[in-house]
C-alpha positions as CSV (number, residue, x, y, z in Angstrom):
1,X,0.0,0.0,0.0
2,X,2.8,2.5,-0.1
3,X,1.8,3.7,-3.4
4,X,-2.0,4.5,-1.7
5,X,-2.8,7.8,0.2
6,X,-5.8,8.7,1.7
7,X,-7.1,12.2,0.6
8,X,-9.5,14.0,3.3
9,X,-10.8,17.4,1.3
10,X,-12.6,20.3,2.7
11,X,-14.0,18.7,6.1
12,X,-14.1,21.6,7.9
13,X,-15.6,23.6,11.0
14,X,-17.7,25.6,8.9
15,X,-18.8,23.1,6.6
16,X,-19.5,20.7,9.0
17,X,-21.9,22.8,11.3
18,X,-23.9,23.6,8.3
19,X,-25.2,19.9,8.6
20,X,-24.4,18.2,5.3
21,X,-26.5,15.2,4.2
22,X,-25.8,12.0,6.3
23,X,-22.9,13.6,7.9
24,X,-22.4,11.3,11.0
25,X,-21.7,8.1,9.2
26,X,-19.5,10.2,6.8
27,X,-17.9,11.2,9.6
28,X,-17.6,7.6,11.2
29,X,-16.7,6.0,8.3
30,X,-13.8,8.9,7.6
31,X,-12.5,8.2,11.5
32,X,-12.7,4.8,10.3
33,X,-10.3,5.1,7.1
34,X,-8.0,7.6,9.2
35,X,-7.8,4.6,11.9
36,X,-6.9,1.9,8.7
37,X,-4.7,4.0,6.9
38,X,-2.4,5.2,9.8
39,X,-2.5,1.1,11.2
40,X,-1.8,0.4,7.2
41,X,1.3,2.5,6.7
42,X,-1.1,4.8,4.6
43,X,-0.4,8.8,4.6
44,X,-3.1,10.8,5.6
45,X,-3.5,14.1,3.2
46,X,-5.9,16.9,4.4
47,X,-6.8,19.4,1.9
48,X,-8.1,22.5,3.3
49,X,-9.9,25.3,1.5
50,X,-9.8,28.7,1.9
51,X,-12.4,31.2,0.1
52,X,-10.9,34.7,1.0
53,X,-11.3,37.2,3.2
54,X,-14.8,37.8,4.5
55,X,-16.3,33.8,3.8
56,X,-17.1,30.9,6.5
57,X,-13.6,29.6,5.2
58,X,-11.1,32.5,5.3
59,X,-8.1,31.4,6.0
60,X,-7.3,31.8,10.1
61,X,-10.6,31.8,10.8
62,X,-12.7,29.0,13.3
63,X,-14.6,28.0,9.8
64,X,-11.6,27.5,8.6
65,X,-10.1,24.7,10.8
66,X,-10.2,21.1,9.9
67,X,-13.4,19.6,11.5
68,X,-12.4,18.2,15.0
69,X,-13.2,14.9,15.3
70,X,-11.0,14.0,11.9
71,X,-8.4,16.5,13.0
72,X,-4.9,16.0,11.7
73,X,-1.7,14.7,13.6
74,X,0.7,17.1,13.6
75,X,2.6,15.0,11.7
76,X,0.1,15.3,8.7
77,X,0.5,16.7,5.5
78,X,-2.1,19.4,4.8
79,X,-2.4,21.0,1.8
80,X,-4.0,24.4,1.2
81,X,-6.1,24.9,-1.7
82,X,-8.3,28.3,-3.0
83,X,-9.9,26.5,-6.1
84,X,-12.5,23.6,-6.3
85,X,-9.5,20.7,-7.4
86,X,-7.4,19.9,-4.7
87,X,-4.5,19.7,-7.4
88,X,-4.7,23.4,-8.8
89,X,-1.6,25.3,-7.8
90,X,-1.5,23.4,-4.2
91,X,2.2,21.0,-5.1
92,X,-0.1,18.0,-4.4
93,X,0.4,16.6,-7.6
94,X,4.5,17.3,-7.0
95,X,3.9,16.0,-3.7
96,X,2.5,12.9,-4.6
97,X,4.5,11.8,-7.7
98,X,7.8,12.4,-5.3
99,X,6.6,9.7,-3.3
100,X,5.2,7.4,-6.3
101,X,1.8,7.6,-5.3
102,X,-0.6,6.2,-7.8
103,X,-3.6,5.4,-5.7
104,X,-6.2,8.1,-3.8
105,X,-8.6,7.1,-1.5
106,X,-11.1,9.8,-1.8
107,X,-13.0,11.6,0.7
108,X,-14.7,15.2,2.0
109,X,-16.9,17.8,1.2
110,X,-18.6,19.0,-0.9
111,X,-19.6,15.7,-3.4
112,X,-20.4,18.3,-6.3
113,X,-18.0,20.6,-6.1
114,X,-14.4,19.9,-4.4
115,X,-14.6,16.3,-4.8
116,X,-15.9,16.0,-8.4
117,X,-13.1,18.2,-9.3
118,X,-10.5,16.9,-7.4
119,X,-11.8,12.8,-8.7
120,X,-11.7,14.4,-12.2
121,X,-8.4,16.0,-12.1
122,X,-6.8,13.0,-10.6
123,X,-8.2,11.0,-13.4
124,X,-6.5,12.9,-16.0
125,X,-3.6,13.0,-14.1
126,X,-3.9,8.7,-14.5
127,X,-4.2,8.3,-10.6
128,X,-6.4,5.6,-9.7
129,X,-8.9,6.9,-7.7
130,X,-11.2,5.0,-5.3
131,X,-14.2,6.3,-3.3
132,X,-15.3,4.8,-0.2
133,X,-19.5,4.8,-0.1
134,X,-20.7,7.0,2.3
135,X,-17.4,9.4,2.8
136,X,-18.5,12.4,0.9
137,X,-21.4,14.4,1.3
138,X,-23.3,17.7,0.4
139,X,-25.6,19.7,0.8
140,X,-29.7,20.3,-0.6
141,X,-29.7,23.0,-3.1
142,X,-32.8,24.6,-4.3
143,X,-32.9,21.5,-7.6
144,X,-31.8,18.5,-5.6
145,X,-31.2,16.9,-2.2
146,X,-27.9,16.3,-0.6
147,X,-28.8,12.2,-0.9
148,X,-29.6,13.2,-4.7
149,X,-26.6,14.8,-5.5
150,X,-24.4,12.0,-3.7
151,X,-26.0,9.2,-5.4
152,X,-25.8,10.5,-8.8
153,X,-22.2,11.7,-8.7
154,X,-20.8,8.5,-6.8
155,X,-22.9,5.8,-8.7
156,X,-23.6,8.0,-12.0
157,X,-21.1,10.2,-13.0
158,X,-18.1,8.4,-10.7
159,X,-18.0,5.4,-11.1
160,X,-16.4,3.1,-13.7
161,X,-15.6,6.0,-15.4
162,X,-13.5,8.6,-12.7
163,X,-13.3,6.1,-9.8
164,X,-14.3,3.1,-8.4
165,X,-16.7,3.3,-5.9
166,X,-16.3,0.5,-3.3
167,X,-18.2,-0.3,0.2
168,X,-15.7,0.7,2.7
169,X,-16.0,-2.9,3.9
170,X,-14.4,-4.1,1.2
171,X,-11.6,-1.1,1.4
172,X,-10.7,-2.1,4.9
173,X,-10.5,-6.0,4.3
């Protein structure tokens, strides 16, 4: 597994107390892949957003901060991003090529934005990307529900064709 990293994007204070869909088993099953990956010999990457001065996630900011209960060891890597990919002018792609990675695990916020951005970009960067069901969430907008927008990104758009989209069960076997 040392060519695997586990990517945690955008799971942050703000975010979080906003109440995205299904968030406590996201949540769990996040503290669940943190728990794998660090007994696996798996790096843990946080990508943290920042949307300027004045927003829920300026930089410095409470909002801002990395959601407690996935915090980072201070050991992590965190990588700070201003755009929607997690791999636009961050040195994540650097990063990870340095250390031969060719395998994401994918999780965060939001499913629609950040993450179908950063799954895309990885893709064309030939990363294999996998998605664990039920580690990436949203929220309802005024066309579709949170649940909506998960399923049809994750089991639509995703997979087969971005990513694979596995049970975490089978991730953690």
């Amino acid at each position: 597994m040392e060519d695997t990293v586990l990517l945690i994007i955008d799971v942050q204070t703000a975010l979080m107390e906003e109440h995205p869909c299904n968030e406590e088993k996201v949540i769990e099953n996040i503290q669940k892949l943190i728990s794998y990956s660090r007994n696996n010999g798996i790096e843990v990457i946080y990508i943290r957003h920042d949307d300027g001065p004045g927003t829920e996630l300026e930089n410095n900011t409470r909002g801002w901060q990395i959601f407690d209960k996935v915090a980072p060891k201070d050991t992590d890597k965190i990588f700070e991003k201003n755009f929607n990919s997690a791999f636009r002018k961050t040195g994540l792609k650097e990063y990870l090529d340095s250390k031969n990675i060719r395998k994401l695990i994918l999780t965060g916020l939001q499913t629609e934005y950040c993450i179908d951005a950063t799954v895309k970009s990885a893709f064309e960067q030939e990363y294999e990307v996998i998605i664990p069901e039920e580690t990436n969430s949203t929220f309802d907008n005024p066309y579709l529900t949170g649940k909506q927008l998960y399923e049809f990104f994750n089991y639509t758009l995703w997979n087969n064709r971005f990513a694979k989209v596995m049970p975490l069960e089978d991730i953690l076997k």
